[in-house]
N, C-alpha and C positions, 0 to 999 in steps of 0.2 A: 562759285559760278561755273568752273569748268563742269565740274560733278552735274550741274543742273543741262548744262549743253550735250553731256554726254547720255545723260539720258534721253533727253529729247531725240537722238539721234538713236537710240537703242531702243524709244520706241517707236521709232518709223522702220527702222529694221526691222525689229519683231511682226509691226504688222504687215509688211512685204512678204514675210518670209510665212507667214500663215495664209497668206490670200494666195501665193507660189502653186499654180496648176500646169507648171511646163514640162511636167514628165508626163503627164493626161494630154493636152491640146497642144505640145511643140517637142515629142522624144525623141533622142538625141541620134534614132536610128530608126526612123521614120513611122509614118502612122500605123504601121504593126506591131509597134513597141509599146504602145501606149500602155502604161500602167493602168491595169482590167479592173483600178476599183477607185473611188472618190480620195482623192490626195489627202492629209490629215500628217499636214509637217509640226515633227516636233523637235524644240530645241527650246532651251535653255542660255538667256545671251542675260549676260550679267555684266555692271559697271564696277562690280566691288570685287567679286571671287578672284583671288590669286591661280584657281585650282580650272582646269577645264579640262573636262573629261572627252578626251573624241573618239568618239563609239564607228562601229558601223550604221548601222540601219536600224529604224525599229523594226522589232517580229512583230507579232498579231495583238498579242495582249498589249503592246505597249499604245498599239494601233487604235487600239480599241476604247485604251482609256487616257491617253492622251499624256500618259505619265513616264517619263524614259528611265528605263532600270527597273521597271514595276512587274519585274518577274522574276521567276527563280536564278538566271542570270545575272538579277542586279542583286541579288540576296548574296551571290558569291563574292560580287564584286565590294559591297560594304562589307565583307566580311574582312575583303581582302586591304581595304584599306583603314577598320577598326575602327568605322565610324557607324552612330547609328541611323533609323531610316529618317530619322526628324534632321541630324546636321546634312545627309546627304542632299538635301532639299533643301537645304537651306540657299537660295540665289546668292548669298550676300559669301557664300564659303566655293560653291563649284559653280562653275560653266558646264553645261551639258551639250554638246551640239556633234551631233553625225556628222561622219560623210555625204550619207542620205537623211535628209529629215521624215520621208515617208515606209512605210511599209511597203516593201519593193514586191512582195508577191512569195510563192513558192514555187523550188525547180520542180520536174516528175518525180526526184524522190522524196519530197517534201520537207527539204532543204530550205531555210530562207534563200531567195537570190541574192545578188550581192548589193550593195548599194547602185543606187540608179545613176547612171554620167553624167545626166543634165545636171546634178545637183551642187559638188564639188566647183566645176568651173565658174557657174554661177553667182554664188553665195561668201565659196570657204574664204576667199581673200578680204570679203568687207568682211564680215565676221571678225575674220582676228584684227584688222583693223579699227574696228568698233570696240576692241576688249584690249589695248593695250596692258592692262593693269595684270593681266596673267603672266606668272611664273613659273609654272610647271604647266606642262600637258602631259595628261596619261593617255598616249596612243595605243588605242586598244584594236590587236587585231594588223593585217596587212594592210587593209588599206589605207586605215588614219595615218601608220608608221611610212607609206610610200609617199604622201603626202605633206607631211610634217618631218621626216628626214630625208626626202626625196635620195640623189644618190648616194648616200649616206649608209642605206637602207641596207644591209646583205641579202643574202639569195634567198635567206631560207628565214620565214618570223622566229624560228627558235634559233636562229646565230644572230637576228635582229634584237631580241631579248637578251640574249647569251652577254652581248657589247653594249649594256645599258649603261654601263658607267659613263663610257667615253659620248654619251649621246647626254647622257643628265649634266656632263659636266660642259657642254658646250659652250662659247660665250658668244654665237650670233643670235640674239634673242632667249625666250624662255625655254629654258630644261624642256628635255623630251624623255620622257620614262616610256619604251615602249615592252607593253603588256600581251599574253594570251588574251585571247576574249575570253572571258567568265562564263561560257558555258558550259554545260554539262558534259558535250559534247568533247569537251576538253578535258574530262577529266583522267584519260589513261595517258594523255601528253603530261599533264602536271605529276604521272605516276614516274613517269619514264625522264622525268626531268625537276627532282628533287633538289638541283640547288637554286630553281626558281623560289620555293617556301623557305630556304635556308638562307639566301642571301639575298632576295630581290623583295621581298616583302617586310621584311624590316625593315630596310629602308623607305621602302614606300612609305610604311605608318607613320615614323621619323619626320618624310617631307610633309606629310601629308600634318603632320599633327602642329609640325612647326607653321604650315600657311595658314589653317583656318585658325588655332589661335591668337 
């Protein structure tokens, strides 16, 4: 019975959180801010997955197609945590859910922007409230890990990485494994910081293999 209440309640969330046009007609820095294209929130809110992955934002392609990770970014990201593209999908194994659920735009140098502010105050607290059953979160990126280990957090996301132990081993709530973002963009950091593939991704496989099976 509970399982049937909790879903009830995860799909009235889901469908809140798709109908969600307050970065369009109410931004958080007034009607100049408005995000310049049709809202198209994506997330991933699960009653089963131990696993919830907190991204930043989707970029374009994810935008586009409505699938979060569905780009070369999430290619690195299953790589990185040794799963294929059929278990990363699988609802019943991961949580997927942003900081931002929409495509936030690009800066002038055709940067994604960052997640959008309406979005986080909004949303993030029923969310992990509606997903109790999570044991790990992979905060990907500065803003999921400012959010999810608030001051916890170090100055710099690679001394925030660096201190994964002490942040996985936590006992207020679920483990926080906080990660580089998987993109591309990342990849002379992941050069310049080889005990990330040395000691931070094996364990990730480890967690990650012990929750979805």
């Amino acid at each position: 019975m509970a399982d049937a209440e909790q879903g009830d309640d995860l799909a009235d969330l889901r469908a809140a959180i798709a109908a969600c046009r307050i970065c369009r007609d109410a931004p958080a820095r007034g009607p100049g801010d408005r995000l310049p294209h049709e809202p198209r929130p994506v997330a991933v809110i699960s009653a089963r997955a131990r696993i919830l992955i907190a991204g930043q934002a989707p970029g374009l392609r994810v935008h586009e197609s409505g699938l979060p990770f569905n780009d070369a970014s999430g290619d690195r990201l299953r790589d990185w945590l040794g799963v294929s593209r059929e278990t990363f999908y699988d609802p019943d194994r991961f949580a997927i859910v942003p900081m931002g659920f929409c495509f936030p735009g690009y800066d002038a140098k055709g940067s994604d922007l960052p997640p959008r502010r309406e979005c986080a105050p909004l949303w993030r607290g029923r969310v992990m409230a509606a997903m109790p059953q999570i044991e790990l979160v992979l905060a990907i990126g500065q803003y999921a890990q400012a959010w999810h280990l608030g001051s916890a957090r170090a100055a710099s996301m690679t001394e925030t990485v660096r201190d994964w132990r002490r942040h996985l081993g936590r006992n207020d709530g679920p483990g926080v494994l906080p990660l580089p973002h998987p993109s591309w963009r990342n990849t002379a950091w992941l050069k310049r910081n080889p005990w990330f593939g040395e000691d931070v991704l094996p364990e990730l496989r480890k967690q990650v293999k012990t929750l979805i099976e």
